[in-house]
N, C-alpha and C positions, 0 to 999 in steps of 0.2 A: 541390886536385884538381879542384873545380870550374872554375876559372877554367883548367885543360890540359883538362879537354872542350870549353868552349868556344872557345877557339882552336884545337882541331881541329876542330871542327863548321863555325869560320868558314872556315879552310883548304879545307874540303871543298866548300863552297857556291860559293865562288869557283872552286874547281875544275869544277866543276858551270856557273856561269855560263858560265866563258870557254872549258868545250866547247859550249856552248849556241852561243853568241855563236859560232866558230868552224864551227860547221856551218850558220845561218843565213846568214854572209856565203860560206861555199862554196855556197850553194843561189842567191843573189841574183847570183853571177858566174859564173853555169853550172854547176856542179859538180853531180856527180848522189849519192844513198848509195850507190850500186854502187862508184863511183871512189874516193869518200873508203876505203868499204871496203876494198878492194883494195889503195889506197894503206898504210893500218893496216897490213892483214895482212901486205902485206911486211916492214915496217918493225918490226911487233911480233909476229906468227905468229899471229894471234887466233886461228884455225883450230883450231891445235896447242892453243894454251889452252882453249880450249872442249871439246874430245875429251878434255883432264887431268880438267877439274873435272867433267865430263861423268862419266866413270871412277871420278872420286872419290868423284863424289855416290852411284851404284851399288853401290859398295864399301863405305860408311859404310851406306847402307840393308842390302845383307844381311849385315854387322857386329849392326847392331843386330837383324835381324828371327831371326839364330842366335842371339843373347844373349837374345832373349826365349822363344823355343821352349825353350833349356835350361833356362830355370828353372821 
């Protein structure tokens, strides 16, 4: 089990790098974080995502904040 953490922990880093590495070489050849952004949210709706987990996170707090009042 040890050894499936860390190859997901390494998975992750290199994930990690090669957004690193991919938003520094869009800064070095013009690219601004507005465009990169833009560019995402078409392609991935990050907007929509953020308003879900946004929602969610709200929903989970007054989940918990009723489960503590009733007891």
């Amino acid at each position: 089990m040890k050894k499936g953490w860390s190859i997901v922990i390494t998975i992750v880093l290199i994930a990690i790098l090669l957004g690193t590495v991919s938003i520094v070489v869009g800064h070095l050849t013009g690219g601004s974080l507005d465009r990169i952004y833009s560019v995402l949210d078409a392609r991935y709706h990050l907007t929509e995502l953020q308003q879900a987990y946004t929602q969610y996170a709200s929903d989970l707090v007054d989940t918990v904040v009723s489960a503590w009042n009733a007891a």
